[in-house]
Backbone as CSV, one residue per row, in Angstrom:
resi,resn,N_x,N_y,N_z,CA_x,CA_y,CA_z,C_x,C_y,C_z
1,UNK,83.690,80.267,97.307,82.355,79.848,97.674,81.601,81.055,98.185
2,UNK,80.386,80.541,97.944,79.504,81.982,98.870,78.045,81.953,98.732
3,UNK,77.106,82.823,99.419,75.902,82.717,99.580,75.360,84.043,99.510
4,UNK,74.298,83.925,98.570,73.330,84.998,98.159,72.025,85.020,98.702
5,UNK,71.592,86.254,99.563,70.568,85.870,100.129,69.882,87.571,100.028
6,UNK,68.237,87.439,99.233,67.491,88.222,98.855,66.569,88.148,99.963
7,UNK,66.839,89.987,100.426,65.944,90.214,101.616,64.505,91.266,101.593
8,UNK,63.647,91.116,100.995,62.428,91.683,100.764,62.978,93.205,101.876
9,UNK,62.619,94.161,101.026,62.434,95.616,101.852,61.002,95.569,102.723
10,UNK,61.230,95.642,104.124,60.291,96.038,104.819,59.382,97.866,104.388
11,UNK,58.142,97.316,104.565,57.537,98.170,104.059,57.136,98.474,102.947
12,UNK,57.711,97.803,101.588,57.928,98.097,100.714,56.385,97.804,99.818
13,UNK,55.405,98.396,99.434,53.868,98.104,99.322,54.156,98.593,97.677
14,UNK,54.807,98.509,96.745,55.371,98.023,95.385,54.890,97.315,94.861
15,UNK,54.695,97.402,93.788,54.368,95.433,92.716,55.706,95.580,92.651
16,UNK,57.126,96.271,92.656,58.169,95.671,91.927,58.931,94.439,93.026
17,UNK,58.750,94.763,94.199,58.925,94.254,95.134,60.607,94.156,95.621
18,UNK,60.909,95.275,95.868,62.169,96.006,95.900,62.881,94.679,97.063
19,UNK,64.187,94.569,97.475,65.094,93.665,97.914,66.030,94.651,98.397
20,UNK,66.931,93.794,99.695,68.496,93.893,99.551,69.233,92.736,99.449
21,UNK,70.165,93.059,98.520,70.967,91.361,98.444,72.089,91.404,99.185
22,UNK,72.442,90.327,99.938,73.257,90.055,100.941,73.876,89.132,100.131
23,UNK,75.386,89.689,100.436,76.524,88.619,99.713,77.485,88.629,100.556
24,UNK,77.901,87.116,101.084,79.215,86.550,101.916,79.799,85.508,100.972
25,UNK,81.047,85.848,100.570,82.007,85.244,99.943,83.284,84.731,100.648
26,UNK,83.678,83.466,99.956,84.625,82.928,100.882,85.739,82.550,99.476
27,UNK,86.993,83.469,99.878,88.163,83.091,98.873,88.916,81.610,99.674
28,UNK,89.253,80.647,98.504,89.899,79.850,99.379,91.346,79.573,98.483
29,UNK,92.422,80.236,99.630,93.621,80.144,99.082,94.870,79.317,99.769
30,UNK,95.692,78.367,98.928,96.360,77.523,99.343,97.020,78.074,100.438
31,UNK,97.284,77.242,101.347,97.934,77.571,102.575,99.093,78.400,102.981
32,UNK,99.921,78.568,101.646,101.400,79.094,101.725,101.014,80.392,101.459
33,UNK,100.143,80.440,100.942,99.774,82.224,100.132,98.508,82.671,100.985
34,UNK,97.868,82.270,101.801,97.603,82.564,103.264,98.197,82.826,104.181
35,UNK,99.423,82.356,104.353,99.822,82.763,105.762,100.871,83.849,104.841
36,UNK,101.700,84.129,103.970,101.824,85.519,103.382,100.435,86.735,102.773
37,UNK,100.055,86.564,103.027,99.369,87.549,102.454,98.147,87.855,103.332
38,UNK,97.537,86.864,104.116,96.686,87.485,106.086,97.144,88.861,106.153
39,UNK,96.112,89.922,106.108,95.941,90.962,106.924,97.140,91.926,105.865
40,UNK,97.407,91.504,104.905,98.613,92.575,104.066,97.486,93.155,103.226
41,UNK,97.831,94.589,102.684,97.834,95.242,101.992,97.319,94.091,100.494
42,UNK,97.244,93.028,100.265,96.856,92.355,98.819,95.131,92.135,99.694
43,UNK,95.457,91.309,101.042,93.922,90.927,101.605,92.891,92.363,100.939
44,UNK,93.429,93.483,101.978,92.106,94.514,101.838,92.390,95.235,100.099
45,UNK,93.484,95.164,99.446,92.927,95.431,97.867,92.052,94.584,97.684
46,UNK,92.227,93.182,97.525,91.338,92.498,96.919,89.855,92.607,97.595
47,UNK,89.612,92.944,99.046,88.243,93.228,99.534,87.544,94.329,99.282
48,UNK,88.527,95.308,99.623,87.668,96.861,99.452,88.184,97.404,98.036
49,UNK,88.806,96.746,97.217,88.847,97.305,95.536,87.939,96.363,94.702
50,UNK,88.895,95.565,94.827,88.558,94.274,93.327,86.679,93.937,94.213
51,UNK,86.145,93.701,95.026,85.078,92.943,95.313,83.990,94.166,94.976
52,UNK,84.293,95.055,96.111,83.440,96.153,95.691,83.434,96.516,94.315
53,UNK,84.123,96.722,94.067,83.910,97.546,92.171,83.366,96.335,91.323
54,UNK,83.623,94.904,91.224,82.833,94.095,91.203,81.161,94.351,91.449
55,UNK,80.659,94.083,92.887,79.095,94.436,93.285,78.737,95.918,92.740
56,UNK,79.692,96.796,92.704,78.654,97.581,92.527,78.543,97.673,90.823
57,UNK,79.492,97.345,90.022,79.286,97.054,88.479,77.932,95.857,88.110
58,UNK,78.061,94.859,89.021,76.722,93.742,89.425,75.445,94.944,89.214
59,UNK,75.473,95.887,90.172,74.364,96.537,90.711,74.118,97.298,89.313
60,UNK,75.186,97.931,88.361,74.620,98.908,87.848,74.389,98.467,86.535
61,UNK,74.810,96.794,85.810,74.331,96.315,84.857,72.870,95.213,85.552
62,UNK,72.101,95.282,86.205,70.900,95.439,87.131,70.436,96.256,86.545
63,UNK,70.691,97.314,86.900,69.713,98.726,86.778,69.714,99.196,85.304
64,UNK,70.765,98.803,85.072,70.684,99.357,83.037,69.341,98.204,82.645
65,UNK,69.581,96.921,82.818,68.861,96.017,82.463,67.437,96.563,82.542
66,UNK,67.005,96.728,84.262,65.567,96.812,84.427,65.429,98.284,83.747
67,UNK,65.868,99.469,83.007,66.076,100.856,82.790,65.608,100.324,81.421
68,UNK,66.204,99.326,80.683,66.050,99.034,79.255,64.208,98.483,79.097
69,UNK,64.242,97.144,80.237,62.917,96.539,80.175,61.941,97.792,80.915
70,UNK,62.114,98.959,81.110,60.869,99.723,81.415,60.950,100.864,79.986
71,UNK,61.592,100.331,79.162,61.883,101.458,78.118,62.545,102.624,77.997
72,UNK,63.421,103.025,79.248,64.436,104.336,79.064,65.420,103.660,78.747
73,UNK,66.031,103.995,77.190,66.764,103.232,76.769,68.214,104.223,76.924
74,UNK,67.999,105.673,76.968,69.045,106.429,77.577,69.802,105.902,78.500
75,UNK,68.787,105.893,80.253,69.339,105.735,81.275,70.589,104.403,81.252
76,UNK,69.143,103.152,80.697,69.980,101.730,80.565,71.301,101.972,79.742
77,UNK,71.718,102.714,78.616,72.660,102.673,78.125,73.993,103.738,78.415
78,UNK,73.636,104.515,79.130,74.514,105.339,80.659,74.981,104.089,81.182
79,UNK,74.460,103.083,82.084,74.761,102.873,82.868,75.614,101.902,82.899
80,UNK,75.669,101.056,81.413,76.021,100.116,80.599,77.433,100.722,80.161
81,UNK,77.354,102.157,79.899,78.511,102.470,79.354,79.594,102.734,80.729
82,UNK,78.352,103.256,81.717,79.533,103.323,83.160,79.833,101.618,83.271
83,UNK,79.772,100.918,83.184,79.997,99.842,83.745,81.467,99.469,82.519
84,UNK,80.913,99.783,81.501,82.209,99.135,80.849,83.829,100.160,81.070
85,UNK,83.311,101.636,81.208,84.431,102.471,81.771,84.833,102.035,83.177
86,UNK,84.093,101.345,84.361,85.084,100.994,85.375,85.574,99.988,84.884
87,UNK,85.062,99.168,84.070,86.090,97.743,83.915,87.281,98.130,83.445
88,UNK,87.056,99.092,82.774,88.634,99.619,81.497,89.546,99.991,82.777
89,UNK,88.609,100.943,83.547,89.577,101.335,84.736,89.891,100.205,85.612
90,UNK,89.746,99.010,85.948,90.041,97.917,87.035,91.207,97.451,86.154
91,UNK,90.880,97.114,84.822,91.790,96.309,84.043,93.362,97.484,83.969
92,UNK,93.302,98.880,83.573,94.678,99.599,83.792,94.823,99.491,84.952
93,UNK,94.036,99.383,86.138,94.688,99.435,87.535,95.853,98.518,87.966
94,UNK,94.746,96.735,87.531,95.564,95.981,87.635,96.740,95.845,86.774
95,UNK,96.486,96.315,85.392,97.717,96.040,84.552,98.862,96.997,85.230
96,UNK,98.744,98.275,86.101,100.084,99.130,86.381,100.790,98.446,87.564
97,UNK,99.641,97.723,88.277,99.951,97.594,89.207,101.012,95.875,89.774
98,UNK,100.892,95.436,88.061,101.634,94.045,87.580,100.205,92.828,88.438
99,UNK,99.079,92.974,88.643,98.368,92.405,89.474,97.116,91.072,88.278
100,UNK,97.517,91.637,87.028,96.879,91.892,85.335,97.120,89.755,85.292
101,UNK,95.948,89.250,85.071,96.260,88.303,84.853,96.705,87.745,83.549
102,UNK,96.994,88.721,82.145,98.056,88.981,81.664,99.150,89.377,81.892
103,UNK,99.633,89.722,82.560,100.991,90.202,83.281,101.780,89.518,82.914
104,UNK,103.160,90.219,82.651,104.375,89.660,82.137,105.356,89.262,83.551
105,UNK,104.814,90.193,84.517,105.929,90.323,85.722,105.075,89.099,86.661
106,UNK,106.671,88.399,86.754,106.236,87.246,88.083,107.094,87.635,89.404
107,UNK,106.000,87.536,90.642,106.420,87.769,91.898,106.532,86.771,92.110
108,UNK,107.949,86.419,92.736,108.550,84.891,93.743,108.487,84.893,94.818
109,UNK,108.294,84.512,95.674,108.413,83.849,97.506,108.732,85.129,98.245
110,UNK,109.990,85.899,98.071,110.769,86.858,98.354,110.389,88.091,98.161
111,UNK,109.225,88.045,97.038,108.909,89.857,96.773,109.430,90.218,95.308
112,UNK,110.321,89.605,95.108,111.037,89.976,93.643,110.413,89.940,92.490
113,UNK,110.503,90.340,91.529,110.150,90.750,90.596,110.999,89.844,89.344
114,UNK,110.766,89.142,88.792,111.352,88.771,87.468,110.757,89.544,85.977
């Protein structure tokens, strides 16, 4: 769950009418895989990797978009192409890291590896 909330830039005397977007997200995970995984090393990957590289890929297929609709079709397609090179990079991350929701490797209760 979560809430998006667009905050007009003070000052901002623009026709484009520039913003900051505020995003609070709420993961909701069954109880057993909460109380393993609170405050471990999976919590802050998934916050400060997987979310961030998320928003800021958000942010920069944004900016290709509005780059295309003002006619620099260069910039927009830079930014389009950065966006699809971090995904390539999130997707080998998770795939080395067995995290790949293709993944062959299943983690059990214990940590183990099948």
């Amino acid at each position: 769950t979560g809430v998006v909330e667009f905050v007009p830039s003070t000052g901002d005397d623009s026709s484009t009418g520039t913003c900051t977007i505020k995003v609070r997200m709420a993961f909701v995970v069954p109880r057993l895989l909460a109380n393993l995984f609170h405050g471990t090393i999976v919590e802050d990957f998934l916050r400060n990797k997987i979310m961030k590289w998320s928003l800021e890929m958000f942010r920069d297929v944004v900016k290709g978009d509005l780059a295309l609709e003002e006619g620099n079709v260069e910039l927009g397609d830079a930014l389009f192409g950065a966006v699809e090179g971090k995904a390539s990079a999130i997707e080998a991350t998770l795939a080395s890291s067995g995290m790949s929701p293709g993944s062959s490797a299943k983690q059990t209760i214990d940590g183990e590896q099948e």
